[in-house]
C-alpha positions in Angstrom: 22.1 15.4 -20.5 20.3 17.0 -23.3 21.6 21.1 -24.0 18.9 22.6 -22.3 19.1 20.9 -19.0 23.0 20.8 -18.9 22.8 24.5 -19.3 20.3 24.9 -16.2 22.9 22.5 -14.5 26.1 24.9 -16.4 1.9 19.1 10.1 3.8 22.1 8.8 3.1 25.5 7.0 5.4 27.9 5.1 8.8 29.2 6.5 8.0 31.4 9.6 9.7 34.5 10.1 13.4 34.7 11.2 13.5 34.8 15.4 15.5 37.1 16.9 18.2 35.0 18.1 18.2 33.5 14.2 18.7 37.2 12.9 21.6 37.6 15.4 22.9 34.6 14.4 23.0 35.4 10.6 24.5 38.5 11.6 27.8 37.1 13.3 30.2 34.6 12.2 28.5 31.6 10.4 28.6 29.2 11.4 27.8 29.5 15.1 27.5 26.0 15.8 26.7 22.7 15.1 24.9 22.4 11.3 21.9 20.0 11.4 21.5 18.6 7.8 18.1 17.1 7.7 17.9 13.9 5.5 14.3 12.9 4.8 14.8 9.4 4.4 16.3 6.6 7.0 19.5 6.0 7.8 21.1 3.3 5.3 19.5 4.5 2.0 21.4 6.2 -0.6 19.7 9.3 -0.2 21.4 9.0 3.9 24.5 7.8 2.1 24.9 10.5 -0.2 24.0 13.0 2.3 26.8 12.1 4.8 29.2 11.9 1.8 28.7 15.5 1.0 28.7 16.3 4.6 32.1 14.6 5.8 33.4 16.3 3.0 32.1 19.5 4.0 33.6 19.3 7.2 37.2 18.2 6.1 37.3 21.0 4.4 36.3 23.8 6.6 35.9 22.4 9.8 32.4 23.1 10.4 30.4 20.8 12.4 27.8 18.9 9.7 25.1 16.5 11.7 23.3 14.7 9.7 19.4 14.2 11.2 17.5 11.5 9.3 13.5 12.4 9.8 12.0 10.0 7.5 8.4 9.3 6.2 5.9 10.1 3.1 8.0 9.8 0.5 10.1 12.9 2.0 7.7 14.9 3.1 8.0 14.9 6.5 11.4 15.9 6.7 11.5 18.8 4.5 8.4 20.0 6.1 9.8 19.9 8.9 12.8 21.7 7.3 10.6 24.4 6.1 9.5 25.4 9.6 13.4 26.0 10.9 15.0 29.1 11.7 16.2 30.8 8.1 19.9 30.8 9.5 21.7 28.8 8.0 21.8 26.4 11.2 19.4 23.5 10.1 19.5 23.0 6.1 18.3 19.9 4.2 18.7 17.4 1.3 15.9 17.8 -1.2 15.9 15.7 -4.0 13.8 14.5 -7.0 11.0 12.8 -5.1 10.0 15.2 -2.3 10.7 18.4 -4.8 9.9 17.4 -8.0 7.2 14.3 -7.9 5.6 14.5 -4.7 3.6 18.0 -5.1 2.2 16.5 -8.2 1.5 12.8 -6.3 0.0 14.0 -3.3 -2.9 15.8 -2.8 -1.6 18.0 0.3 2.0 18.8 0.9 3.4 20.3 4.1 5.5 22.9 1.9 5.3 24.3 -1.4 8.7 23.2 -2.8 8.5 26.0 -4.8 8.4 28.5 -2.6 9.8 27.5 1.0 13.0 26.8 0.1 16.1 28.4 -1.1 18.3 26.0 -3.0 22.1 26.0 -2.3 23.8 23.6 -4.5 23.1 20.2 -6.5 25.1 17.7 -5.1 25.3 14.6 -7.1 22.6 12.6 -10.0 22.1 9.2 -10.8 20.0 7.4 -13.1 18.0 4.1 -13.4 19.4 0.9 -14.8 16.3 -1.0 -16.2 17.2 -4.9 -15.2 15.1 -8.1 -15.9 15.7 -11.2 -14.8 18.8 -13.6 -16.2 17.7 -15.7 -19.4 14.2 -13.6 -19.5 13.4 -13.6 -23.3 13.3 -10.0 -22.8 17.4 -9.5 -23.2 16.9 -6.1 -25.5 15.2 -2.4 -25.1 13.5 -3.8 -28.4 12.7 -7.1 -27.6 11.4 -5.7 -24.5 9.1 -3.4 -26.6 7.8 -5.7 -28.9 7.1 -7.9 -26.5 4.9 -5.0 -24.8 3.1 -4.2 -28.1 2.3 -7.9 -29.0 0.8 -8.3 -25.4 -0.3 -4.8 -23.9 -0.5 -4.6 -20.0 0.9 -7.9 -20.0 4.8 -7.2 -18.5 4.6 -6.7 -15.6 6.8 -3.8 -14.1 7.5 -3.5 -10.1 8.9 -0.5 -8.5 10.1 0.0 -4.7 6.8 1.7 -4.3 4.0 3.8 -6.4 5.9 7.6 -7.4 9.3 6.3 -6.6 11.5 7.6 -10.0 11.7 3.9 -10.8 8.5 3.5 -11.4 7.8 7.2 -13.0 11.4 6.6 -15.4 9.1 3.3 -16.4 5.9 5.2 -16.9 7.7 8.0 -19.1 9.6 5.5 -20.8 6.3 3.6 -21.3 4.6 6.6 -22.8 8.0 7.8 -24.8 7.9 4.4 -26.7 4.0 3.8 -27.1 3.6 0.5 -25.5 1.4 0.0 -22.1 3.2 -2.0 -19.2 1.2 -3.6 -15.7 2.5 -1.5 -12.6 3.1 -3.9 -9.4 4.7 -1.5 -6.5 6.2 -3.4 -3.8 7.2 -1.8 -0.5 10.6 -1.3 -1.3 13.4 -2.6 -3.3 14.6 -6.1 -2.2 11.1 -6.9 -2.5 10.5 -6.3 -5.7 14.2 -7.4 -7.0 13.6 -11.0 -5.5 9.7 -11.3 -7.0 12.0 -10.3 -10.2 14.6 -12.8 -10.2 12.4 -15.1 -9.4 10.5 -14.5 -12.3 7.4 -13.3 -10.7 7.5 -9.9 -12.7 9.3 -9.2 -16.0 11.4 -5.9 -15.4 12.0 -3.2 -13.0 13.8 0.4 -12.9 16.5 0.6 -10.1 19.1 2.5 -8.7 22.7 1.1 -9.4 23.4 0.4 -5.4 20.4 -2.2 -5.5 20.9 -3.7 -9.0 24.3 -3.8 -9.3 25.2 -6.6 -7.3 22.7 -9.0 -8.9 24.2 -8.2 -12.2 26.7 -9.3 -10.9 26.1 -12.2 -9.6 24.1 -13.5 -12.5 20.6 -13.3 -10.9 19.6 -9.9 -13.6 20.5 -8.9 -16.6 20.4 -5.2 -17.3 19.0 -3.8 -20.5 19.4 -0.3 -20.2 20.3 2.8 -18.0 18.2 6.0 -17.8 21.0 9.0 -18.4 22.2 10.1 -21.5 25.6 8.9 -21.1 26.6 5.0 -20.1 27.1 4.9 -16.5 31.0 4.3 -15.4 29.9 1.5 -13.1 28.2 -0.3 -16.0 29.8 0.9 -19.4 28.6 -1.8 -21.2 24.9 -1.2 -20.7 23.7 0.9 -23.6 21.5 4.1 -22.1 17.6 3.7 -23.6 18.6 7.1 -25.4 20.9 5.1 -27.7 18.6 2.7 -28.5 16.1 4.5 -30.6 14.6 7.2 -27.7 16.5 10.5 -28.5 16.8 12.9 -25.2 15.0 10.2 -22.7 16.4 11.0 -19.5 15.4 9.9 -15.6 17.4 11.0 -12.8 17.4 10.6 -9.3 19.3 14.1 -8.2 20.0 15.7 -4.6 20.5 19.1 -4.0 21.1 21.3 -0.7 18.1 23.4 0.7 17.7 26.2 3.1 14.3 27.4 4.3 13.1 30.6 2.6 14.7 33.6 4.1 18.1 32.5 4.8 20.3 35.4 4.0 22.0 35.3 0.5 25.8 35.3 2.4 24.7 31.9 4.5 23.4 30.3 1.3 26.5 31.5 -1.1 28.9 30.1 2.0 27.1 27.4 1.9 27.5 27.0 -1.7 31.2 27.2 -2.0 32.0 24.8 0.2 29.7 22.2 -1.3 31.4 22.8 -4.4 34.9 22.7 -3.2 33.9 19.5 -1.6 32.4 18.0 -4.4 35.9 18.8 -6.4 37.8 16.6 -3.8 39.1 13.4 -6.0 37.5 10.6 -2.7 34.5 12.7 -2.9 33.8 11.9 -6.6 35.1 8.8 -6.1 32.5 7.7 -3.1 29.5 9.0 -5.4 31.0 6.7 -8.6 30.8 3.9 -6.6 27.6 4.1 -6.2 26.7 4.9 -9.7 26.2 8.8 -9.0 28.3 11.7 -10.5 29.0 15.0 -8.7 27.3 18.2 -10.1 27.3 21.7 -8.4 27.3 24.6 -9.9 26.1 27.9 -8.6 23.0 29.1 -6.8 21.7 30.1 -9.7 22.1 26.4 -11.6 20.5 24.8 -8.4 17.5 27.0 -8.8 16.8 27.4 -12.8 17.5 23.1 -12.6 14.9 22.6 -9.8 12.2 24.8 -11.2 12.8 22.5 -14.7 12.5 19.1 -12.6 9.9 20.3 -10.9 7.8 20.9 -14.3 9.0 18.1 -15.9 8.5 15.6 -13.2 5.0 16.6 -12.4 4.0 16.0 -15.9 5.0 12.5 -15.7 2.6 12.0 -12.6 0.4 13.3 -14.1 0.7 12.2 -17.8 1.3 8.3 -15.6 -2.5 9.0 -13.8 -0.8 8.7 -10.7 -1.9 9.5 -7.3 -0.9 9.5 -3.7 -3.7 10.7 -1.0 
C-alpha cells in the first residue's frame, strides 16, 4: 500500500432523526439487545462471509448478540439504504464496502444515501485485492505479453468481469488506462460465468477475487499473471503484484468496513470500534480472512473515515475516467 493510503489506514432518504426510544437506548447500557448487522449482498458471497467472520468474533469476545441480516440487491444499494434509514443507536449497523461506498455513487445516477454523509464509519475490517488470471496455455502467460498483445491488437482482448462496476472490472479499466493499451469489456452476471467462458477460452483474461480464482489455479484450468495489491498475496506468493512489473503504486482493493447511520453517538461507535479491533487481533480471526486471500486492517475511527473519503475520490474517478454507467 503506497505511503499515503497506509497512513489514512495508520426507496430511502437520509438518516432520520434519533426516536425516542433510540435516544433512550443510547443512553443506557449498550448494547440493549440483539445487534442486526446488515450485509448488502446474499448470503454465501465473500462480502456475507467476511461479515459473519468479523461478527462471530465480535461475539466471542464480548458476548454481544451479532445477527447478521443479508438485504441484497443493486450492487449494495439496497441494503445500505436501508441501513441509512435505522435508528442512530447503535442497534442495526452495516457492512459497507468498496462497491456500494466508493463506486456506486459515481456508477449510478440515483443513490438511496449519500455515502458520504449518512454514515458514520466504525472500523475497516479486512482488504483484498484482484488476481488477474487467464486461461492455462493462453499465449498471454506475462503482465507484458499481455500488454503487447493489447497494443498490437487494440480492443481485441477481451476482458469479462462478474458484472459492469464490479472492482474486477474497474481494477481492469484503471489498469487499462495506467498501462495505455485499450481492452473489449464482456460483463457476465456473475463470476462462475465468466471464469468458465474464460477457461474455455471464450475471453482472454479476467480480474477476480482469490476465493473464485484460486481453485482453478489450482487445478490447472487458469494461470494467474498478476495480483492487484502492492504486496504478493500469502495465498499466492508466487504471483508477482502488477506494481512489480513495471506499474509503480497500482493498487485495487476490494475493502469492508463497519458503518453506523449518521447520528449514532460517538460512545456506541468508539464501543463499537474496540471490539472490532480486538477481534480482528484474535490469531483464527486473521487466519479465516487469509484463507480467503484477505488481510485484517482496523485502525481507529479516525483511519476508517480519512481511508473512505480517499476510496471514495479515487474510486469514482475510475468510473468515470472508465465512461462507465449504471441507470
Amino acid at each position: 500500500m503506497n505511503p499515503h493510503r497506509r497512513t489514512l489506514l495508520a426507496g430511502m432518504a437520509a438518516a432520520p432523526l434519533l426516536s425516542l426510544p433510540a435516544i433512550a437506548r443510547a443512553q443506557g447500557k449498550y448494547p440493549s439487545g440483539p445487534v442486526t448487522l446488515i450485509v448488502p449482498f446474499p448470503p454465501g458471497g465473500g462480502t456475507d462471509a467476511s461479515s459473519r467472520t468479523i461478527a462471530q468474533a465480535i461475539t466471542q469476545l464480548t458476548g454481544w448478540n451479532i445477527v447478521v441480516e443479508n438485504r441484497p440487491g443493486a450492487g449494495g444499494n439496497i441494503g445500505l439504504g436501508l441501513l441509512s434509514h435505522a435508528n442512530a443507536d447503535g442497534m442495526t449497523i452495516g457492512m459497507g464496502q468498496t462497491s456500494n461506498l466508493a463506486i456506486n455513487p459515481s456508477l449510478y445516477k440515483n443513490m438511496p444515501y449519500d455515502a458520504r454523509k449518512d454514515f458514520a464509519p466504525i472500523a475497516l475490517v479486512s482488504g483484498q485485492p484482484m488476481i488477474l488470471v487467464v486461461r492455462e496455455g493462453s499465449p498471454i502467460s506475462t503482465l507484458k505479453s499481455l500488454v503487447d498483445a493489447a497494443k498490437a491488437n487494440p480492443g481485441k482482448l477481451n476482458m469479462a468481469s462478474a458484472g459492469i462496476g464490479t472492482v474486477g472490472h474497474l481494477a481492469g479499466e484503471m489498469f487499462a488506462i495506467q498501462a495505455g493499451i485499450k481492452i473489449f469489456h464482456v460483463p457476465y452476471p456473475g463470476a462462475a460465468r465468466a471464469l468458465a467462458d474464460l477457461a474455455g477460452g471464450q475471453v482472454d483474461l479476467y480480474f477476480g477475487t482469490p476465493a473464485s480464482v484460486l481453485p482453478l489455479m489450482q487445478s490447472g484450468k487458469l494461470h494467474a499473471v498478476a495480483v492487484t495489491s502492492l504486496k504478493r498475496l500469502p495465498v499466492a506468493k508466487d504471483v508477482p503484484t502488477i506494481a512489480e512489473q513495471g506499474y509503480p503504486g497500482f493498487e485495487a482493493e476490494d475493502w469492508k468496513a463497519l458503518v453506523a447511520p449518521r447520528g449514532t453517538p460517538a460512545s456506541i461507535v468508539d464501543s463499537l470500534n474496540r471490539a472490532t479491533n480486538d477481534a480482528l487481533k484474535q490469531p483464527l480471526t486473521q487466519q479465516r480472512f487469509a484463507a480467503e486471500g484477505s488481510v485484517t486492517l482496523g485502525g481507529s475511527v479516525a483511519d476508517a473515515s480519512k481511508f473512505m473519503a480517499s476510496e471514495y475520490d479515487r474510486w469514482g474517478k475510475a468510473v468515470r475516467d472508465s465512461g462507465t454507467k449504471m441507470e
